[in-house]
ChimeraX commands (.cxc) that place a marker at each C-alpha (Angstrom):
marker #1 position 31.11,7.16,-9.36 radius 0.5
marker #1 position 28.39,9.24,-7.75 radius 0.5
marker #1 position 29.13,12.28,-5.94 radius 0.5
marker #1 position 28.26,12.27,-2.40 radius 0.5
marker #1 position 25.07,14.72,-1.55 radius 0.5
marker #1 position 26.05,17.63,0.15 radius 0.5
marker #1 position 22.88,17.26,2.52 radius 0.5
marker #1 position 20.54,14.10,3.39 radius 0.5
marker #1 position 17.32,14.50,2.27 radius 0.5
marker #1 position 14.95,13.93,5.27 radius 0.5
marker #1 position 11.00,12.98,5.23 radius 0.5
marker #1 position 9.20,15.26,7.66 radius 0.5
marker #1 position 7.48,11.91,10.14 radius 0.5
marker #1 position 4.27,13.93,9.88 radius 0.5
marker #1 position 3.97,13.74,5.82 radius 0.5
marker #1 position 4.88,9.79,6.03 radius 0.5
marker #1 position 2.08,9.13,8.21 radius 0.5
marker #1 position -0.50,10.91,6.21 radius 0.5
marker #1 position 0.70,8.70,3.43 radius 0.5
marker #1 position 0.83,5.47,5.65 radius 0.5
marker #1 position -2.62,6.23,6.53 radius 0.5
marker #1 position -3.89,6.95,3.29 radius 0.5
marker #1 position -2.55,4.03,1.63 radius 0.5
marker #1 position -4.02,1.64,4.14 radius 0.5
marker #1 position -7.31,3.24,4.02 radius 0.5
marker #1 position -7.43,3.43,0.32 radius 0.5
marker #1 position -6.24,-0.61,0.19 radius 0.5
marker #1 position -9.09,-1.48,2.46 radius 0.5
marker #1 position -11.79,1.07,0.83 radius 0.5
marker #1 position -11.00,-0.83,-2.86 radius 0.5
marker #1 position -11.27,-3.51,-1.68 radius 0.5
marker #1 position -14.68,-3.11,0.20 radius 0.5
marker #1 position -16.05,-1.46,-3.13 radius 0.5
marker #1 position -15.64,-4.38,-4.45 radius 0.5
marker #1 position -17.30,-6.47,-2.23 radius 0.5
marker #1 position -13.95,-8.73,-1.99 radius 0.5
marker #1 position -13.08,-10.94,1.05 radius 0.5
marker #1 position -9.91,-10.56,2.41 radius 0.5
marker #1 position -9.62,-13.95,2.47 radius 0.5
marker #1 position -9.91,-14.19,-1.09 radius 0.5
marker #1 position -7.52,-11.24,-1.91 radius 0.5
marker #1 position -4.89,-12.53,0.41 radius 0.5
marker #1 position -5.00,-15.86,-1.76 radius 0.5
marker #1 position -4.90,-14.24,-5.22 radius 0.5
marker #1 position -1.74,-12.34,-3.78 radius 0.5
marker #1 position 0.13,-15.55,-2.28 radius 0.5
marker #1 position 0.21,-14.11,1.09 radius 0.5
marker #1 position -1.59,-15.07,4.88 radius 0.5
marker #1 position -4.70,-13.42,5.27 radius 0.5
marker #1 position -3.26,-11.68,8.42 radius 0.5
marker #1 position -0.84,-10.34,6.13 radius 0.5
marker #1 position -3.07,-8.33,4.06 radius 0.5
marker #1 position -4.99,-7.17,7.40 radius 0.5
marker #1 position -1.72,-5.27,8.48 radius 0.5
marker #1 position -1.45,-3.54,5.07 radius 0.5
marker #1 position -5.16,-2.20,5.35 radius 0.5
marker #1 position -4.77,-1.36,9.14 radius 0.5
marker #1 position -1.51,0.01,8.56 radius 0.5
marker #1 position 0.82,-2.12,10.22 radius 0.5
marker #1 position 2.82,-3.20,7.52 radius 0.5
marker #1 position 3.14,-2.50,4.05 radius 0.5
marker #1 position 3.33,-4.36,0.95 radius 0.5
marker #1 position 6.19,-4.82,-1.49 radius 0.5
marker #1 position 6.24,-4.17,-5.43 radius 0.5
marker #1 position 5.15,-7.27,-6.51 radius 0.5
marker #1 position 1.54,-7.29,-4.41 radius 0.5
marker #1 position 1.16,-3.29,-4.77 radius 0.5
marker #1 position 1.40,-4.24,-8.23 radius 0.5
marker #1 position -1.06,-7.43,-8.04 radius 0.5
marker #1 position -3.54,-5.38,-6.03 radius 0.5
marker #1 position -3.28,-2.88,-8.76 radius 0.5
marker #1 position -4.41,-5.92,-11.41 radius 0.5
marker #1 position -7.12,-6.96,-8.81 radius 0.5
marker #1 position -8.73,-3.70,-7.80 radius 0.5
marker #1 position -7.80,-2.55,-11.79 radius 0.5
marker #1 position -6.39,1.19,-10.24 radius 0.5
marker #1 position -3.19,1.89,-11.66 radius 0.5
marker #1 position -0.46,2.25,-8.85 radius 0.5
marker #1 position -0.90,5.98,-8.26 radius 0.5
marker #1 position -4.40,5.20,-6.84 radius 0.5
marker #1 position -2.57,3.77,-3.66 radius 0.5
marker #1 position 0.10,7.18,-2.71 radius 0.5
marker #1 position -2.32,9.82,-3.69 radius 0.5
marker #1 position -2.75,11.90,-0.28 radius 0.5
marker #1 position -6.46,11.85,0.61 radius 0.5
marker link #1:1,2 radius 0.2
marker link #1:2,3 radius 0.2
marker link #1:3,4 radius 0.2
marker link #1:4,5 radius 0.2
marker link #1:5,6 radius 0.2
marker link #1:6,7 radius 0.2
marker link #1:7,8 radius 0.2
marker link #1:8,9 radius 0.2
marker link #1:9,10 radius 0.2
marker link #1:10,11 radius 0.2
marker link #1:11,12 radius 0.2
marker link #1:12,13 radius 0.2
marker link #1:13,14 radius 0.2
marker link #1:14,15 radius 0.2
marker link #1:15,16 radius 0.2
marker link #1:16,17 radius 0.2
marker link #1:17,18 radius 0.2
marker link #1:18,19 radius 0.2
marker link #1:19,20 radius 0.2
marker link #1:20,21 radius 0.2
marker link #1:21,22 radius 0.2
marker link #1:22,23 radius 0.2
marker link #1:23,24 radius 0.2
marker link #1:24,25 radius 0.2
marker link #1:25,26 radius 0.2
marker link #1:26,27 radius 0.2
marker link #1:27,28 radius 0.2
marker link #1:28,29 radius 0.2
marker link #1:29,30 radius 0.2
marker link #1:30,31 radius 0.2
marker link #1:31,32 radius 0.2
marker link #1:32,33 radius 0.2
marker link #1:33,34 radius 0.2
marker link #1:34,35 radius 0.2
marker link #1:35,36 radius 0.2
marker link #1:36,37 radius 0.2
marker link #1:37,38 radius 0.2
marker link #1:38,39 radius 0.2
marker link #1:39,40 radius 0.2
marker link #1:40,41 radius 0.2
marker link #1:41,42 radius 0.2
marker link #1:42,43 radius 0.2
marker link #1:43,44 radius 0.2
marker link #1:44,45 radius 0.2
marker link #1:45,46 radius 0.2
marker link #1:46,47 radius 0.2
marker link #1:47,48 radius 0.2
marker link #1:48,49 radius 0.2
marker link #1:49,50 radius 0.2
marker link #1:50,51 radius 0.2
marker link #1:51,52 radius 0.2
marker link #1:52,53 radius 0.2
marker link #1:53,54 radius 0.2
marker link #1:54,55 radius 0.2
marker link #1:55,56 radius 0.2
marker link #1:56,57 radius 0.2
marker link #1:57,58 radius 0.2
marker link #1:58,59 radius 0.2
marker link #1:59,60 radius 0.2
marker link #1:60,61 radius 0.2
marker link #1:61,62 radius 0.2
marker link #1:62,63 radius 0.2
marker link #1:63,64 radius 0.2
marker link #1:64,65 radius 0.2
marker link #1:65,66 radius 0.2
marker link #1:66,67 radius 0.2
marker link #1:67,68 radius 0.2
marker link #1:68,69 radius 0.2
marker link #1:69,70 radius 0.2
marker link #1:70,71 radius 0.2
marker link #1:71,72 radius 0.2
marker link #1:72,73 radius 0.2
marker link #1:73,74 radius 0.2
marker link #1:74,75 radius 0.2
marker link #1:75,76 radius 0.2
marker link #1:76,77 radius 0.2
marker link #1:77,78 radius 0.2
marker link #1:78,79 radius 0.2
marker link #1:79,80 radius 0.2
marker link #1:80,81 radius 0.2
marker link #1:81,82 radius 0.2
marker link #1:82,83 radius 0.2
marker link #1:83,84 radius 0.2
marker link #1:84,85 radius 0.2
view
């Protein structure tokens, strides 16, 4: 059994912006360097193509599975997307 933590560990609003914004900015710029539709990325990942235009406006975000398809598709490794800019 764990031991409960003594204090909750809280996320300053500020710093998960900067990483919200960074993340859809670097999703979109990847993409546009590599002259890929959105149309066609939004295929390759099984999702709507509205879908994937909420991710790069940052709107919504992506699960595991399609960070790590965009990863194969862009060819970044998965650090690429939650490096600050």
């Amino acid at each position: 059994m764990r031991p409960k933590p003594e204090k909750e560990v809280r996320v300053p609003e500020s710093e998960i912006l900067e990483y919200d914004n960074a993340f859809a900015v670097r999703m979109k710029s990847l993409r546009d360097e590599r002259g890929l539709k959105r149309g066609w990325v939004a295929e390759q990942l099984g999702v709507h193509y509205n879908t994937l235009k909420n991710w790069e406006l940052g709107k919504a975000h992506p699960g595991t599975r399609e960070i790590l398809a965009l990863c194969k598709i862009y060819h970044v490794k998965p650090d690429v997307f939650f490096r600050s800019l």
